[in-house]
N, C-alpha and C positions, 0 to 999 in steps of 0.2 A: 321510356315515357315520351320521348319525341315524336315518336311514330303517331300516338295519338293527340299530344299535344298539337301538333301544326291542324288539321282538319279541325279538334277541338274551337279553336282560335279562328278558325274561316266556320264554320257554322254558328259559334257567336256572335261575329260580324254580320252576316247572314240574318238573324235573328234580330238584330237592332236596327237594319237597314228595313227590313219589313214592318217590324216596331214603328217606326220612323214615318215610313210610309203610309202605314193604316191609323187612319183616326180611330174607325171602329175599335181597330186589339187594346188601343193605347188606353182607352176609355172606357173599358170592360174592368170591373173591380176584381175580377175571379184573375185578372192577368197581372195586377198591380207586382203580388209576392214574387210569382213566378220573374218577372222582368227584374226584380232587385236580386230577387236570388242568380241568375242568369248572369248580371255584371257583377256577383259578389263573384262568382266563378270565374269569371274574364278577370276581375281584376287576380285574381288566382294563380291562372293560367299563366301572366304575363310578366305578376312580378313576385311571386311566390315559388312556386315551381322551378323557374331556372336557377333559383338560390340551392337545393337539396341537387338537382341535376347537376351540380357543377361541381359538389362535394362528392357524389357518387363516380363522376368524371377522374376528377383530381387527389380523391380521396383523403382531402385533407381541406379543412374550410378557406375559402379565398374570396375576398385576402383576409388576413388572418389579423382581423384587429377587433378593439371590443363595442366601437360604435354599428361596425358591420351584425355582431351577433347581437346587440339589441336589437337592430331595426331586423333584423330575420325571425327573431323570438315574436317581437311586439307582432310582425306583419302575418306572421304564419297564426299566430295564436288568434290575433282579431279576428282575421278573415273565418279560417275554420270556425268560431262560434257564433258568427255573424250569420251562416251558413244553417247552422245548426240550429238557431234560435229562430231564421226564419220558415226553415223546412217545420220549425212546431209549431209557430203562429200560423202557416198554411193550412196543415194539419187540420187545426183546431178551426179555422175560419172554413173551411169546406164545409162541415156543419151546418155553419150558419146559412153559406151561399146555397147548398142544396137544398137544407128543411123551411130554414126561414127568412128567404130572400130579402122579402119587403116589410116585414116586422121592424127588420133591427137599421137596414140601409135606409130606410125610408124620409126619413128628414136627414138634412145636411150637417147639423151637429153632431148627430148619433157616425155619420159616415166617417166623422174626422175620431171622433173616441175612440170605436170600436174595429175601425180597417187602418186610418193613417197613423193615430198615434201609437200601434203595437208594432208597428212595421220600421217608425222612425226613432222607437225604443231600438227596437231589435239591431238597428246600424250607429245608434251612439252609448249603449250601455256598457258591450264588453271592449269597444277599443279605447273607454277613458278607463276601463276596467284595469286593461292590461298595462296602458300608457303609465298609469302609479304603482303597478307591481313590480314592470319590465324595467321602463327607461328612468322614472323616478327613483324606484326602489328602496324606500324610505327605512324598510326593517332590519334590510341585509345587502351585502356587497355580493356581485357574484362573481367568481373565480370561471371565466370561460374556457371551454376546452376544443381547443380548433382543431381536433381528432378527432371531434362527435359530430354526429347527423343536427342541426341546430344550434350547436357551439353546445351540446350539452344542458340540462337543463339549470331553470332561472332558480336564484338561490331562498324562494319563498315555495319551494316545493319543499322542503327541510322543516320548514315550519309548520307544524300536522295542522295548527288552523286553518294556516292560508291554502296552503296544497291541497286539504281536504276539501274546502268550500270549494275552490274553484275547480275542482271533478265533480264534487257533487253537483253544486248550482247548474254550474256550465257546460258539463258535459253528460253525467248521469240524468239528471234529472229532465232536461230535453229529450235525450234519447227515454226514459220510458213513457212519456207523453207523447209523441212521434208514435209509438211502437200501439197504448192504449186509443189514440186517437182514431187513427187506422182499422183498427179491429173494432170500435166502436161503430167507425163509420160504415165498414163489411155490414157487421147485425143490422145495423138501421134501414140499410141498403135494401139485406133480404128481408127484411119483417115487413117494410112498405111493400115490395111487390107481391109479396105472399098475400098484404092486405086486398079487402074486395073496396074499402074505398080509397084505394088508392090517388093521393092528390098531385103524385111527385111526376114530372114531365123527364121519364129515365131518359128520353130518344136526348134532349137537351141538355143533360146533365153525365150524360154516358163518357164522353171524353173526358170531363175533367176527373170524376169521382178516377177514371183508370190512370189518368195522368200523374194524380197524387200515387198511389200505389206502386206506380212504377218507381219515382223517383224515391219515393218514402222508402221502398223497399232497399234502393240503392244504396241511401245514407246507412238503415240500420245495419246492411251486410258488411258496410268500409267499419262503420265506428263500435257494432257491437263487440269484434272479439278483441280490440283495446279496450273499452269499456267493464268488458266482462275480467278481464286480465288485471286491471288495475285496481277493480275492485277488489278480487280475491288476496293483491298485493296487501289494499290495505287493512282488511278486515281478518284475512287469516294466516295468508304466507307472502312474507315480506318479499321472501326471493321466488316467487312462482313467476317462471319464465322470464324472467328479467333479461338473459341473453338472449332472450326471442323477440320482446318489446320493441326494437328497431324496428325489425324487419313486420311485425304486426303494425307498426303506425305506417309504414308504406301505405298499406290498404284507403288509409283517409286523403292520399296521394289521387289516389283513381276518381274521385268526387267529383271535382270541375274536370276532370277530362273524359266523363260519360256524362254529366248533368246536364247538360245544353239544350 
């Protein structure tokens, strides 16, 4: 992972410094998601990542205490659904940016409901989410295992409610909104240029509409076969691949070191 984390980390910087630079990007609404998603990955890269790299190094969690495996739990778990929840509010908000630009952006109230306030959902719902599950923990104690990838998991996965909600909410049901949004936005795409009155400016919208695809595509290929896997754990066979589930959640590892 180092191989590609270091460049990862120098084309982030890269990207903020030019960010930083341009008033124009900073100020373009179609860039807002992308630059949070960007430093949701930075922040990833920098203090997520070298926690699993070090247990893969050492092979054994370090240091081996239980303040250490909440803050790996809590930071790994926020960050991935932070990630996630804004790759579907992007998603979903291409739509809007392509078909109906100036309907919905148009007055400065509607700007803050319908682009700021799903975006600053999207960065405080699941880390107070995890903060009462992980480091509060109010249901259950957990017994951490400093032989596991993450110290093992938190001990409200046990509880078919909580465990359940928070795959389904948070991970399932992002990922098939990502996956319908996407493919909605394909159809939409070819049905306008197929149309003869065509109103949509494709030369102007051709970068972004591929930008999402690319990236969209990137999430659903890390997070579908944990997704698909966990599913079948819970609905049919409790032990389908379970000694493969490690090695299948690496894949959600590659995210912020190709997302940039």
């Amino acid at each position: 992972m180092l191989v590609f984390e270091v460049p990862a980390i120098f084309f982030s910087i890269l990207i903020f410094v030019h960010i930083a630079l341009n008033h124009e990007a900073r100020s373009k609404l179609k860039n807002h998601g992308w630059l949070v998603l960007i430093t949701t990955n930075f922040f990833q890269l920098v203090i997520d990542l070298p926690m699993p790299m070090s247990y893969y190094r050492m092979d054994a969690v370090w240091p081996a205490s239980n303040t250490y495996c909440v803050w790996w739990t809590w930071c790994e778990f926020s960050l991935n659904a932070i990630g996630l929840f804004l790759m579907t509010w992007i998603s979903i908000e291409r739509h809007v940016l392509v078909f109906h630009p100036h309907t919905i952006f148009q007055n400065p109230w509607k700007k803050w409901i319908f682009h700021f306030v799903p975006i600053i959902i999207c960065l405080l719902y699941t880390p107070i989410f995890y903060f009462v599950l992980v480091v509060i923990s109010p249901s259950c104690t957990t017994v951490w295992d400093f032989n596991s990838i993450s110290c093992g998991p938190p001990c409200y996965f046990t509880a078919n409610f909580l465990g359940q909600f928070d795959f389904i909410f948070n991970v399932a049901i992002p990922i098939i909104i990502i996956m319908l949004a996407n493919v909605a936005l394909v159809i939409r795409v070819i049905y306008q240029k197929m149309s003869r009155h065509q109103i949509i400016h494709w030369q102007r919208h051709r970068k972004m509409v591929l930008q999402l695809w690319i990236v969209s595509s990137l999430y659903m290929a890390c997070w579908l076969p944990a997704t698909i896997t966990e599913l079948i754990q819970i609905t049919v066979m409790p032990s389908f691949m379970i000694d493969q589930m490690d090695t299948i959640g690496l894949l959600i590892y590659f995210i912020p070191l190709f997302c940039q």
